[in-house]
N, CA, C and O atoms as a GROMACS GRO file, in nm:
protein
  580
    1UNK      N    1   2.658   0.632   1.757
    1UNK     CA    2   2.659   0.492   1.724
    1UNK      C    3   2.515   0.442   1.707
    1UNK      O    4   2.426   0.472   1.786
    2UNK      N    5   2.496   0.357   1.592
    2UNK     CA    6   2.338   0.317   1.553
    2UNK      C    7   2.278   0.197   1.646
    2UNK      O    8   2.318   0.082   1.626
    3UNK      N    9   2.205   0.215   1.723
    3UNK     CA   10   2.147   0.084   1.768
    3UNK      C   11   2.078  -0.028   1.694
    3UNK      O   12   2.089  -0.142   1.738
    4UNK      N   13   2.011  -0.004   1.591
    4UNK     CA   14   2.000  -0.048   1.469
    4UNK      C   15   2.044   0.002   1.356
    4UNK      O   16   2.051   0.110   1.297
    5UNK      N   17   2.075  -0.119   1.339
    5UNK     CA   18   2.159  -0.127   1.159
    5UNK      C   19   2.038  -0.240   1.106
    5UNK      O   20   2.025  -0.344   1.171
    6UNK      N   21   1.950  -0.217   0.987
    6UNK     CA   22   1.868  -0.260   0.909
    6UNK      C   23   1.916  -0.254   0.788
    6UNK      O   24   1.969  -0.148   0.755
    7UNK      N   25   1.911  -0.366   0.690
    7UNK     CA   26   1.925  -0.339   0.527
    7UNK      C   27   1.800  -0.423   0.537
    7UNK      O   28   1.755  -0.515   0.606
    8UNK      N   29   1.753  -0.322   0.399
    8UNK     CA   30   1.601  -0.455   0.327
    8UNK      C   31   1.633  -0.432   0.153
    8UNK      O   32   1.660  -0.331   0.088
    9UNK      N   33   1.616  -0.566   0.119
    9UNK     CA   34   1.627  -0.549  -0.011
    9UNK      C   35   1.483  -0.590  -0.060
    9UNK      O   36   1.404  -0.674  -0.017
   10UNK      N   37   1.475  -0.480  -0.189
   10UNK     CA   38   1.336  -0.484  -0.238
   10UNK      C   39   1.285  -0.340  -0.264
   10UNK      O   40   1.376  -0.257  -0.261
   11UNK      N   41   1.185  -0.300  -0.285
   11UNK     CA   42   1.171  -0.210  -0.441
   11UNK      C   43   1.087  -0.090  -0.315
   11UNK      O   44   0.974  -0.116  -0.274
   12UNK      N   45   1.157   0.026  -0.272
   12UNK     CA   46   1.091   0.109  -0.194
   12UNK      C   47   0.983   0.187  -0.234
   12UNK      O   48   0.970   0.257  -0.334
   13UNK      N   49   0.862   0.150  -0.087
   13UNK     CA   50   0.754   0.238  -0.172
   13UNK      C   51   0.705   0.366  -0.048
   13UNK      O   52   0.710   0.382   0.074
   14UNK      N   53   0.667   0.423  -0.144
   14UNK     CA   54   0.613   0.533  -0.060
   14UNK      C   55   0.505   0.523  -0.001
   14UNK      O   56   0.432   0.427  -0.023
   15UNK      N   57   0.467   0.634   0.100
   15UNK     CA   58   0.329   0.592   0.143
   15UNK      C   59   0.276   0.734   0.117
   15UNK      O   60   0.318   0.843   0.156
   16UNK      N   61   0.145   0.693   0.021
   16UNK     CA   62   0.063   0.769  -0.076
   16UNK      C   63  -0.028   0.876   0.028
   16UNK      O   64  -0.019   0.923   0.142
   17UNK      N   65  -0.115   0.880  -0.085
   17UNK     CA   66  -0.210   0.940  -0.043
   17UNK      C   67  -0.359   0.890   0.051
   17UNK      O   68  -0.418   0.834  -0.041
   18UNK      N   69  -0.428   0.880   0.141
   18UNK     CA   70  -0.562   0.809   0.228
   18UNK      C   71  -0.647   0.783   0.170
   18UNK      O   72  -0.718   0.851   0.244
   19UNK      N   73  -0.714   0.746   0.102
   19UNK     CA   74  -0.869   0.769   0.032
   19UNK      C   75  -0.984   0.697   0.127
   19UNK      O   76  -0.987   0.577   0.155
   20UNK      N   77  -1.066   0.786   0.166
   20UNK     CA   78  -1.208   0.757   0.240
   20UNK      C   79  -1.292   0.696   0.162
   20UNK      O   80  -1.348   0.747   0.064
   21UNK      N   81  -1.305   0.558   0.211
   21UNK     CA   82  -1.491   0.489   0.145
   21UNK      C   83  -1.588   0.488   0.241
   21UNK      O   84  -1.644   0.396   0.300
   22UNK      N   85  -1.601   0.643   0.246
   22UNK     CA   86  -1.746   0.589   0.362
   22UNK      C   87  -1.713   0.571   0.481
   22UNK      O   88  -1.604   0.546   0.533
   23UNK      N   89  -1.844   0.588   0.535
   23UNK     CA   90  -1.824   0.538   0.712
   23UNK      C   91  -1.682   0.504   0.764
   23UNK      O   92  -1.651   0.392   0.805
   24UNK      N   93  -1.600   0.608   0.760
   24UNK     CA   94  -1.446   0.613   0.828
   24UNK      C   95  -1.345   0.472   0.798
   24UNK      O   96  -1.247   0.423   0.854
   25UNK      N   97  -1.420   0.443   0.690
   25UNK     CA   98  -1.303   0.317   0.589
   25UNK      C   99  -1.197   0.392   0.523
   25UNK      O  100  -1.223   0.484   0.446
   26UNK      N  101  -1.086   0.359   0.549
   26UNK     CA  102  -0.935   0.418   0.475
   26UNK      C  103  -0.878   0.342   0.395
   26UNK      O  104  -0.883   0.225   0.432
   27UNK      N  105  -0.818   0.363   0.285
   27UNK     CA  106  -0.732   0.280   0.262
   27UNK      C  107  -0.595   0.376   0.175
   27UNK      O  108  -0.614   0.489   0.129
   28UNK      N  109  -0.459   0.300   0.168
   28UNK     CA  110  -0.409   0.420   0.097
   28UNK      C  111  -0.392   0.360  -0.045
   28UNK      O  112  -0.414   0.248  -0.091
   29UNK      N  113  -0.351   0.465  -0.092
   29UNK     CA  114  -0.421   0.436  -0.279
   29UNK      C  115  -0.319   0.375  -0.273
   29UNK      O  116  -0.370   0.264  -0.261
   30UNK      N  117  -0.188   0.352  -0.271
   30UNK     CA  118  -0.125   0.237  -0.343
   30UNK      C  119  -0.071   0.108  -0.230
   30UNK      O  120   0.043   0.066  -0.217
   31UNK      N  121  -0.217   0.059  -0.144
   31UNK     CA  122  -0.194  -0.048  -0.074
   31UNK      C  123  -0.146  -0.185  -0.106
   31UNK      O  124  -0.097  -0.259  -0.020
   32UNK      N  125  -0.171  -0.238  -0.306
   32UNK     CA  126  -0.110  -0.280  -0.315
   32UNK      C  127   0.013  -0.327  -0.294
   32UNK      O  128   0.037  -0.447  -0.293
   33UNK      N  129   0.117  -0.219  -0.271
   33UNK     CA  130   0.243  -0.272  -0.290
   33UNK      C  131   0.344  -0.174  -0.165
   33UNK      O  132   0.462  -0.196  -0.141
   34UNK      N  133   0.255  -0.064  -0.098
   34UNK     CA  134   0.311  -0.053   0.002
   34UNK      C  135   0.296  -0.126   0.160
   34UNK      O  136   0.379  -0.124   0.251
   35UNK      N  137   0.158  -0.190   0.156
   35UNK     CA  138   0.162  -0.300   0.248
   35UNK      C  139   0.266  -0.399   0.291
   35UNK      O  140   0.314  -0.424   0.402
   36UNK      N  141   0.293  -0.459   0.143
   36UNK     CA  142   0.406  -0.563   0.182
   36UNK      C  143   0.530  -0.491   0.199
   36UNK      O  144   0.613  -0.524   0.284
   37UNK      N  145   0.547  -0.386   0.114
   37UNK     CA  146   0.699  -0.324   0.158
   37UNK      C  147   0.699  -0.320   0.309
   37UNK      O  148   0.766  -0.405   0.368
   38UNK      N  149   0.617  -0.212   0.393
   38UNK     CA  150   0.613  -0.190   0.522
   38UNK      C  151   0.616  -0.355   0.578
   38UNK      O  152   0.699  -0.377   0.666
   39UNK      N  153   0.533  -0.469   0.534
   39UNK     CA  154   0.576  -0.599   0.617
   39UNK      C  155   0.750  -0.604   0.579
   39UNK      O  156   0.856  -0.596   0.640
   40UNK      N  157   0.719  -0.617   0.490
   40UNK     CA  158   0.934  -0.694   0.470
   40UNK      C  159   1.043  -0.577   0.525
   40UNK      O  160   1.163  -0.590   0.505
   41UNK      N  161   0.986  -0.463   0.595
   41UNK     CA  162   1.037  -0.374   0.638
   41UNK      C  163   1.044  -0.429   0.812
   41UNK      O  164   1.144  -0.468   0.873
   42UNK      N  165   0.912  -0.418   0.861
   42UNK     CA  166   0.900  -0.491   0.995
   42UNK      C  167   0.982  -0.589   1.015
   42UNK      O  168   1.065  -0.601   1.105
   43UNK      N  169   0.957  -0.663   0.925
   43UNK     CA  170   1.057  -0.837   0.958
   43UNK      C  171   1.142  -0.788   0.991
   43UNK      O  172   1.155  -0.769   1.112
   44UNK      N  173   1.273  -0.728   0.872
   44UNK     CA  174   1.361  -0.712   0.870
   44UNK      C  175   1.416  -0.659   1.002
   44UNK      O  176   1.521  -0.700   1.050
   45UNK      N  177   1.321  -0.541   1.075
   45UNK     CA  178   1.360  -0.437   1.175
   45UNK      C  179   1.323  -0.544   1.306
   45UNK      O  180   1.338  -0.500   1.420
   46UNK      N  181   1.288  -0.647   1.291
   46UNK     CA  182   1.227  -0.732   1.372
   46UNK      C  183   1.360  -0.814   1.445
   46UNK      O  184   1.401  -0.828   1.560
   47UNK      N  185   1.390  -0.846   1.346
   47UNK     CA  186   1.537  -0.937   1.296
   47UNK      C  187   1.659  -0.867   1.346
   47UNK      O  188   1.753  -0.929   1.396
   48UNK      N  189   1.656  -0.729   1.333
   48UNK     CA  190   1.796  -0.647   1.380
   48UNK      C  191   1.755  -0.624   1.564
   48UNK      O  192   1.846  -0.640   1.645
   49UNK      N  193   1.617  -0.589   1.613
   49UNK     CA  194   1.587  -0.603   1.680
   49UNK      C  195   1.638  -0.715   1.786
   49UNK      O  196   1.708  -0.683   1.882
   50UNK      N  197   1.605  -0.823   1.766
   50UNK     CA  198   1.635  -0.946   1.826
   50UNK      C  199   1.827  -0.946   1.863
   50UNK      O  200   1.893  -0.952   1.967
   51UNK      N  201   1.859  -0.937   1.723
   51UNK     CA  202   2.018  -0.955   1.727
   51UNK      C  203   2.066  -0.845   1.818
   51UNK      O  204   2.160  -0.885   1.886
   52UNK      N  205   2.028  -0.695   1.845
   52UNK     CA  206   2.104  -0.624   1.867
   52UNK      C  207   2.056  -0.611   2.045
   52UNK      O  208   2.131  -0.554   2.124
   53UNK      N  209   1.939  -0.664   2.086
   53UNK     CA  210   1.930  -0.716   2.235
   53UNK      C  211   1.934  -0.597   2.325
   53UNK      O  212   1.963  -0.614   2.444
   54UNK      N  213   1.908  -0.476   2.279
   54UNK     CA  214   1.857  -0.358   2.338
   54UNK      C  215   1.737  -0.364   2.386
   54UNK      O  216   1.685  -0.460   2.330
   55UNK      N  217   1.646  -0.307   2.474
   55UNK     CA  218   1.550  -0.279   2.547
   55UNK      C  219   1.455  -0.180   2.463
   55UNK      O  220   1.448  -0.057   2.472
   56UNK      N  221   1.372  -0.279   2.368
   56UNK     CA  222   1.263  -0.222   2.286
   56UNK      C  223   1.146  -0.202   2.336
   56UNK      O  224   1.133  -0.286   2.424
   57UNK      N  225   1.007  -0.106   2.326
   57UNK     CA  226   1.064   0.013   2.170
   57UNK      C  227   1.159   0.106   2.284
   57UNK      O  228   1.195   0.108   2.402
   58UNK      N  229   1.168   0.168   2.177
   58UNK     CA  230   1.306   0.282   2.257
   58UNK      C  231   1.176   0.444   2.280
   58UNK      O  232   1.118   0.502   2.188
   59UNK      N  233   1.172   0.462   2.361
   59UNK     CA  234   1.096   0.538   2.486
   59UNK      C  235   1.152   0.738   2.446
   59UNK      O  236   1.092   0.845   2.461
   60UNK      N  237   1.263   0.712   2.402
   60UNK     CA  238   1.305   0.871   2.424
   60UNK      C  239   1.319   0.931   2.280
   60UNK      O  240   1.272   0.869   2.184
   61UNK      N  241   1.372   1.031   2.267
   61UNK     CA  242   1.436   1.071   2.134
   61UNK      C  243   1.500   1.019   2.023
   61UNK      O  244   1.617   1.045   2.049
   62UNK      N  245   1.499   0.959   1.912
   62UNK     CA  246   1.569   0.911   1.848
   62UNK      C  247   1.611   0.948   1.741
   62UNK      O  248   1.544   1.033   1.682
   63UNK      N  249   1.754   0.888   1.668
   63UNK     CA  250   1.775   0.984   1.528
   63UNK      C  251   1.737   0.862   1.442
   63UNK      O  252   1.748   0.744   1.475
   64UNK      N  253   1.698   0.902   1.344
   64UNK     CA  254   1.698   0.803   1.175
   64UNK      C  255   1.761   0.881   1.105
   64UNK      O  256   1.783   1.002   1.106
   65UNK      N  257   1.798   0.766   1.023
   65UNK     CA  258   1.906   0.795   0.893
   65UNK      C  259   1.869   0.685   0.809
   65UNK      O  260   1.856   0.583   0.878
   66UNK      N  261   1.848   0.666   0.689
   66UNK     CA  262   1.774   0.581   0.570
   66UNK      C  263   1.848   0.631   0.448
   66UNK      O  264   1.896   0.744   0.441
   67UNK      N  265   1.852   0.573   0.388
   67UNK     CA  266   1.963   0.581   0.233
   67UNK      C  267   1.840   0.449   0.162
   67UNK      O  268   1.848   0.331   0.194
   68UNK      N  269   1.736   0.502   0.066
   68UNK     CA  270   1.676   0.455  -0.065
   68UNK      C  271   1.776   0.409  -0.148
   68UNK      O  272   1.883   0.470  -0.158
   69UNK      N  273   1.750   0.298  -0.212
   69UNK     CA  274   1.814   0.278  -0.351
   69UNK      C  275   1.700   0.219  -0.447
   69UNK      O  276   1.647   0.109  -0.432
   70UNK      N  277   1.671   0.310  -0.544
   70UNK     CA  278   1.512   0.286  -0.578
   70UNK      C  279   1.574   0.215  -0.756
   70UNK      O  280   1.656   0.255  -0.839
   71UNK      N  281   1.509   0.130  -0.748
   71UNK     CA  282   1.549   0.081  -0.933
   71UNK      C  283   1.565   0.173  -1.042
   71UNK      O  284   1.480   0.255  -1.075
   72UNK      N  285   1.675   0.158  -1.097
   72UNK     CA  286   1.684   0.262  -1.217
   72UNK      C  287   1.624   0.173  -1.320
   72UNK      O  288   1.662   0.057  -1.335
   73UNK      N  289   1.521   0.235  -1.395
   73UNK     CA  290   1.494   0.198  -1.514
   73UNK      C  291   1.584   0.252  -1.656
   73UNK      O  292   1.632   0.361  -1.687
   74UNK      N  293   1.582   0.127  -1.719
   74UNK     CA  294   1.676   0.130  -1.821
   74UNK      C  295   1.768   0.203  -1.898
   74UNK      O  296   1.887   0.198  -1.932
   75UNK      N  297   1.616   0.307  -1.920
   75UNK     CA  298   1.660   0.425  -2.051
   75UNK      C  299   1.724   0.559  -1.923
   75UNK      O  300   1.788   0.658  -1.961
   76UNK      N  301   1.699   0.539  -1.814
   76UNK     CA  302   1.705   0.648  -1.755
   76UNK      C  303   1.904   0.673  -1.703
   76UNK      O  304   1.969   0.595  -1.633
   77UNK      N  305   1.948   0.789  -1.759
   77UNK     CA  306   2.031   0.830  -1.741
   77UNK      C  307   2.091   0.959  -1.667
   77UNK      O  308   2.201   0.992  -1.711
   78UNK      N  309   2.035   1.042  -1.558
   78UNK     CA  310   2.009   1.085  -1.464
   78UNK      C  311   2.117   1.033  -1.349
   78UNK      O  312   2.155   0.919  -1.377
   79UNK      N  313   2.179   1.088  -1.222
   79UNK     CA  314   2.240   1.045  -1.131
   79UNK      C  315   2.184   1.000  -1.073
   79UNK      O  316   2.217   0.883  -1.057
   80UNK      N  317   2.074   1.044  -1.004
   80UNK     CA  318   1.988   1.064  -0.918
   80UNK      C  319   1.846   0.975  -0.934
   80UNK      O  320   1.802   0.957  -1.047
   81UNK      N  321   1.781   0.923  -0.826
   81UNK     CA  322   1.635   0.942  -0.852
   81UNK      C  323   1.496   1.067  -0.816
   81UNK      O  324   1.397   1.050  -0.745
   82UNK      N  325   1.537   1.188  -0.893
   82UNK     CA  326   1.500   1.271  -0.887
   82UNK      C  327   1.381   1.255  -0.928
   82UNK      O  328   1.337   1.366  -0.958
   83UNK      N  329   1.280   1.149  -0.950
   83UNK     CA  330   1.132   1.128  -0.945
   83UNK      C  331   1.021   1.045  -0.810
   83UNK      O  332   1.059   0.990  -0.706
   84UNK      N  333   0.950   1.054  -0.836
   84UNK     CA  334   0.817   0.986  -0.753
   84UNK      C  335   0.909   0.866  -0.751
   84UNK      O  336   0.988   0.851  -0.844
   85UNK      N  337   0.902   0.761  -0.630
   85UNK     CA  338   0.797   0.878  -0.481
   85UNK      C  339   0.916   0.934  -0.417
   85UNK      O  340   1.037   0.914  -0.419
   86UNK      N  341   0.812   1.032  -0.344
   86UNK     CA  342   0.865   1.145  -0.302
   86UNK      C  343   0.984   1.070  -0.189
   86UNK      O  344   0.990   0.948  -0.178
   87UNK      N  345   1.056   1.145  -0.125
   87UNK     CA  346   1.151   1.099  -0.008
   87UNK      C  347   1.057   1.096   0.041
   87UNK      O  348   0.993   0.991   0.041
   88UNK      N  349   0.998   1.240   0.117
   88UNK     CA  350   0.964   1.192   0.246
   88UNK      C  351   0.822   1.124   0.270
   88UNK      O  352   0.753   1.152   0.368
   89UNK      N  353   0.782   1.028   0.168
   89UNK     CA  354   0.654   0.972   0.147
   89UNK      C  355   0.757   0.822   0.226
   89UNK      O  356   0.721   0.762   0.327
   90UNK      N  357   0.865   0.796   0.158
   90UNK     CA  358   0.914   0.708   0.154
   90UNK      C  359   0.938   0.687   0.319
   90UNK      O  360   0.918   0.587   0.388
   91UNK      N  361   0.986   0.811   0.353
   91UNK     CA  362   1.019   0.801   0.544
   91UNK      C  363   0.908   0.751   0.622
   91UNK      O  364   0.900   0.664   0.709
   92UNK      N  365   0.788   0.863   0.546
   92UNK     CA  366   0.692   0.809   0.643
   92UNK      C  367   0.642   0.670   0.622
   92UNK      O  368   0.566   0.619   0.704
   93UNK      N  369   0.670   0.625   0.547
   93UNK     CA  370   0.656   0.489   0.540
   93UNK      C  371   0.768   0.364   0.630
   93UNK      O  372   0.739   0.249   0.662
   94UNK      N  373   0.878   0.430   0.648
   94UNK     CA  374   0.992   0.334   0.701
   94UNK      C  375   0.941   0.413   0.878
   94UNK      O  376   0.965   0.331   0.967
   95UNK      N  377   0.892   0.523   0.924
   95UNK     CA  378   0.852   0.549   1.000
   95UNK      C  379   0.762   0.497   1.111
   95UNK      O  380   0.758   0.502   1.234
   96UNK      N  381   0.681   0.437   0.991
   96UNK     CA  382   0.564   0.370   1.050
   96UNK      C  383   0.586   0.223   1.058
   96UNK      O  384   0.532   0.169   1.154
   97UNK      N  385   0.646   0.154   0.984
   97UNK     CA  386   0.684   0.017   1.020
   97UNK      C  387   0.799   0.039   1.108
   97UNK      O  388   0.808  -0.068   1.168
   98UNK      N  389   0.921   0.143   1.163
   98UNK     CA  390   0.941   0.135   1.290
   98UNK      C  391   0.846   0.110   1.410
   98UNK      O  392   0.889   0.038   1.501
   99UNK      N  393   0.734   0.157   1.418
   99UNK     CA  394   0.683   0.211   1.519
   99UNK      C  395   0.597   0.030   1.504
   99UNK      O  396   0.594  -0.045   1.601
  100UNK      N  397   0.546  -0.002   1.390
  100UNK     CA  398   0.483  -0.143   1.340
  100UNK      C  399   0.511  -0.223   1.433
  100UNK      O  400   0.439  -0.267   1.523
  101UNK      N  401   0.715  -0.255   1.387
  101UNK     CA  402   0.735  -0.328   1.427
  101UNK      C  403   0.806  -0.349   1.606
  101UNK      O  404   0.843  -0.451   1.664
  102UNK      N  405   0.804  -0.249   1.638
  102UNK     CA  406   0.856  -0.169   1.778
  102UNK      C  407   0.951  -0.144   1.815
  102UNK      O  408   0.992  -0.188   1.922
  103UNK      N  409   1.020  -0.063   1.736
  103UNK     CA  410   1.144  -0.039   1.761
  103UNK      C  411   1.161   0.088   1.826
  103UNK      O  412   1.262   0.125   1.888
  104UNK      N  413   1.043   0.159   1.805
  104UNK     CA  414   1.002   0.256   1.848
  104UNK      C  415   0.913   0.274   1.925
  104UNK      O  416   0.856   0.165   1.924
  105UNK      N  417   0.833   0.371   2.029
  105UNK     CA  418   0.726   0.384   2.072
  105UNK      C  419   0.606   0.417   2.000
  105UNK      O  420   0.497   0.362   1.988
  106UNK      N  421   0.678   0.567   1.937
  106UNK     CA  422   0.591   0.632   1.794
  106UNK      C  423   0.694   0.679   1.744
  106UNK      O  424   0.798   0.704   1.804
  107UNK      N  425   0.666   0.698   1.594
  107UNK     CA  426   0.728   0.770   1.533
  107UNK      C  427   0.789   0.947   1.529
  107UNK      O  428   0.883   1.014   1.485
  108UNK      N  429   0.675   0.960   1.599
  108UNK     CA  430   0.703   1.114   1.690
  108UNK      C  431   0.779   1.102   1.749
  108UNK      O  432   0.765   1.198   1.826
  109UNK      N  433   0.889   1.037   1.789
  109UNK     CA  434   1.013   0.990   1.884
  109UNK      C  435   1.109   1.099   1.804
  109UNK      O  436   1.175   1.195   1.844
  110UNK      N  437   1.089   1.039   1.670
  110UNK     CA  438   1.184   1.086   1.612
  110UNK      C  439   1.253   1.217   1.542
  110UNK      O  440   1.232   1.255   1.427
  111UNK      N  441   1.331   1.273   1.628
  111UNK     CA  442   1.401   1.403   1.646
  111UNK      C  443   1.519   1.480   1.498
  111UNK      O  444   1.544   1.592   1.454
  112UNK      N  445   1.554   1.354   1.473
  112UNK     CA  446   1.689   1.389   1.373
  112UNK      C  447   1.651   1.308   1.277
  112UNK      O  448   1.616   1.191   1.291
  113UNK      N  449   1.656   1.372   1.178
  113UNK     CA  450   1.624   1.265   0.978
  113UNK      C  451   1.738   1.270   0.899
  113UNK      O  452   1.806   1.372   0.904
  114UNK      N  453   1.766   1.189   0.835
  114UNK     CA  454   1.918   1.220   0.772
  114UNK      C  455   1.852   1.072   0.616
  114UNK      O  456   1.862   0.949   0.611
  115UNK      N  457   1.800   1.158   0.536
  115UNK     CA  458   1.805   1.048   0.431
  115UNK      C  459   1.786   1.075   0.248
  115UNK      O  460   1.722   1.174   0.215
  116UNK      N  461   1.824   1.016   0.177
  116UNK     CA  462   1.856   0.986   0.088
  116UNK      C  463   1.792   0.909  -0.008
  116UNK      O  464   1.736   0.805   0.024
  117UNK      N  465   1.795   0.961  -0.158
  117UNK     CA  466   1.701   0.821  -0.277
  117UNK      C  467   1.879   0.793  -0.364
  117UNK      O  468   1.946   0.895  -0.383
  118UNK      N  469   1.924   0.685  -0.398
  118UNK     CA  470   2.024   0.696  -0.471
  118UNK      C  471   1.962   0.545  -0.536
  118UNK      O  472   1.877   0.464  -0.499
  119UNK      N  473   2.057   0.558  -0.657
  119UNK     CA  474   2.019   0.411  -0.782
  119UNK      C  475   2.132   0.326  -0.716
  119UNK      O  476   2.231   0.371  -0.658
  120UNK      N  477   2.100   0.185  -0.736
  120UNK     CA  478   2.185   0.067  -0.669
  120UNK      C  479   2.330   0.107  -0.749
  120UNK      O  480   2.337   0.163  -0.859
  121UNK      N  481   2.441   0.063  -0.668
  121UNK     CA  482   2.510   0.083  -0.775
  121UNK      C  483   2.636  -0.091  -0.756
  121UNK      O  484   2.685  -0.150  -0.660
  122UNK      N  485   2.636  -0.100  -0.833
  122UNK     CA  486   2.742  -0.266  -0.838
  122UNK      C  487   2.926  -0.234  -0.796
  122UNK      O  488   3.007  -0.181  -0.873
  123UNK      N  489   2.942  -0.262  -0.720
  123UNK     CA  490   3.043  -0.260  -0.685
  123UNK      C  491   3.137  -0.183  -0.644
  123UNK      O  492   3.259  -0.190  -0.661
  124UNK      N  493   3.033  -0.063  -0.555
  124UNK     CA  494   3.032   0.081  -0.479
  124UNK      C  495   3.080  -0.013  -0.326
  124UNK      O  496   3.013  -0.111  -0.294
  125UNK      N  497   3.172   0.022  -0.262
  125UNK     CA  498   3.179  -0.006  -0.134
  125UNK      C  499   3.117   0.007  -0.023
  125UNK      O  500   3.125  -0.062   0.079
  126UNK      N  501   3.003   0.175  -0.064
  126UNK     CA  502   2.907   0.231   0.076
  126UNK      C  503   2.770   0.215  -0.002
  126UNK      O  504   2.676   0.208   0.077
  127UNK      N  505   2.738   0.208  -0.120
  127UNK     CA  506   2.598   0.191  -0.126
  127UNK      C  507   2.538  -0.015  -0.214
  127UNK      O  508   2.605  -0.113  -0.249
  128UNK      N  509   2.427   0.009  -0.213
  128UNK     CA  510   2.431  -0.116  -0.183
  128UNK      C  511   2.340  -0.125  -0.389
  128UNK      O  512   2.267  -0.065  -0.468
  129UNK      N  513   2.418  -0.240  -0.369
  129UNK     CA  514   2.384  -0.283  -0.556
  129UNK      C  515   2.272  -0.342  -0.642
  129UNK      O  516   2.267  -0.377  -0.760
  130UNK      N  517   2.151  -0.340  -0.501
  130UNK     CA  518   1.997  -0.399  -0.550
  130UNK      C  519   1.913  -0.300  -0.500
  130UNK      O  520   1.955  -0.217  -0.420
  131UNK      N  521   1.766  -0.303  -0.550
  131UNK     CA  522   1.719  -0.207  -0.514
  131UNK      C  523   1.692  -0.254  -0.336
  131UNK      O  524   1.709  -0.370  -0.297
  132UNK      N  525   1.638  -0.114  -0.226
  132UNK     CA  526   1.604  -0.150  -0.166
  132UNK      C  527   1.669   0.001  -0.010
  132UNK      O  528   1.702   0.118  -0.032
  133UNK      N  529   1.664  -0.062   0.106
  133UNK     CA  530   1.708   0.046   0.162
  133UNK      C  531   1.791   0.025   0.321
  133UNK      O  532   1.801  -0.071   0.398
  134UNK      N  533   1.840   0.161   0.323
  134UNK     CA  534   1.928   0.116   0.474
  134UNK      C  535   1.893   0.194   0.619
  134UNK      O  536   1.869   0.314   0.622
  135UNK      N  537   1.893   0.140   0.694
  135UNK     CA  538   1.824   0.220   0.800
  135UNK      C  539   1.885   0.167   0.944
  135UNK      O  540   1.889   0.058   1.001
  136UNK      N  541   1.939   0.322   0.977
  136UNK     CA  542   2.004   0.325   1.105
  136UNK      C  543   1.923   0.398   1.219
  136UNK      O  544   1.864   0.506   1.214
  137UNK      N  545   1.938   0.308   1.321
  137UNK     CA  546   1.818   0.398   1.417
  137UNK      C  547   1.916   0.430   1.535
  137UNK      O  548   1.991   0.338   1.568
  138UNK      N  549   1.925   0.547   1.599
  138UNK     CA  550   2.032   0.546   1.720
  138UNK      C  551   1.927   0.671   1.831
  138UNK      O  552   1.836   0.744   1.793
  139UNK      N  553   1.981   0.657   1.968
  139UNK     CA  554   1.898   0.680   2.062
  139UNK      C  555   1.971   0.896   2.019
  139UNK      O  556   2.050   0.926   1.930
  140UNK      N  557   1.908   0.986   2.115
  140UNK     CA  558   1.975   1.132   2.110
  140UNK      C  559   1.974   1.167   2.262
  140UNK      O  560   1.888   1.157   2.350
  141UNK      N  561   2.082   1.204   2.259
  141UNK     CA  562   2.125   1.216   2.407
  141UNK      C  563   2.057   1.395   2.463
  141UNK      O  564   2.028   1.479   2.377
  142UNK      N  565   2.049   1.412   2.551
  142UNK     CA  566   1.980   1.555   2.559
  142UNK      C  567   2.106   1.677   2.582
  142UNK      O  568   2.172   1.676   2.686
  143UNK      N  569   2.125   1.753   2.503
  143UNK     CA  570   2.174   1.815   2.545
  143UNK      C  571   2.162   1.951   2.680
  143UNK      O  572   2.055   2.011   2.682
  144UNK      N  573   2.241   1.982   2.756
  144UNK     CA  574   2.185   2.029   2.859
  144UNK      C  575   2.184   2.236   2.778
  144UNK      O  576   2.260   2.310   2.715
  145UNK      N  577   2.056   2.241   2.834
  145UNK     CA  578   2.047   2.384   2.823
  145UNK      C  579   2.102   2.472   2.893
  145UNK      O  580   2.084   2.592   2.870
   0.00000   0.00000   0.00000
């Protein structure tokens, strides 16, 4: 069972590549537009946070599960979004605004990945019809050795 249930709608971005300016200045090359994703990601996880009244960040093992729905452009006729960005650019990005926004301790928490890029689709019952993404966070119980 998920302790968080998150939807964010809005255009998923990956998190790129680092580029060094000097004297240990970072930035990542496409800060433009993955900055704000990771904010409207926080909020959102901020927001499920509050409602779901569990004892944050969560301290032990945890599973994620994330389902992308990245914009299909027009001409593109493909099932899939079988292009850039990568999935797991995309995780580590929903990764790190867990941990942002504290839902987590670190992202190193996290034990089990279960995720997905699919195109919105209109009037699908399980996936969702704008771009954007879903994210379930649930605790992992230990199994005994």
């Amino acid at each position: 069972m998920s302790l968080l249930h998150v939807v964010v709608v809005g255009h998923p971005q990956g998190q790129g590549a680092i580029s060094t300016y000097g004297r240990g200045r970072t930035a990542h090359s496409n800060a433009r537009v993955l900055l704000p994703w990771r904010a409207l990601v926080c909020a959102r996880v901020r927001q499920a946070m509050t409602a779901a009244g569990c004892s944050w960040p969560l301290r032990g093992a945890v599973e994620l599960s994330v389902r992308f729905y990245m914009p299909r452009p027009r001409t593109v006729r493909r099932d899939r979004p079988s292009v850039p960005p990568d999935l797991d650019h995309c995780v580590r990005a929903i990764g790190d605004a867990l941990t942002k926004a504290g839902a987590v301790e670190d992202d190193a928490r996290i034990v089990a990945l279960h995720a997905a890029k699919f195109y919105p689709q209109a009037g699908h019952r399980v996936h969702m019809d704008v771009p954007g993404c879903v994210i379930d966070l649930s605790t992992v119980t230990e199994e005994p050795t």
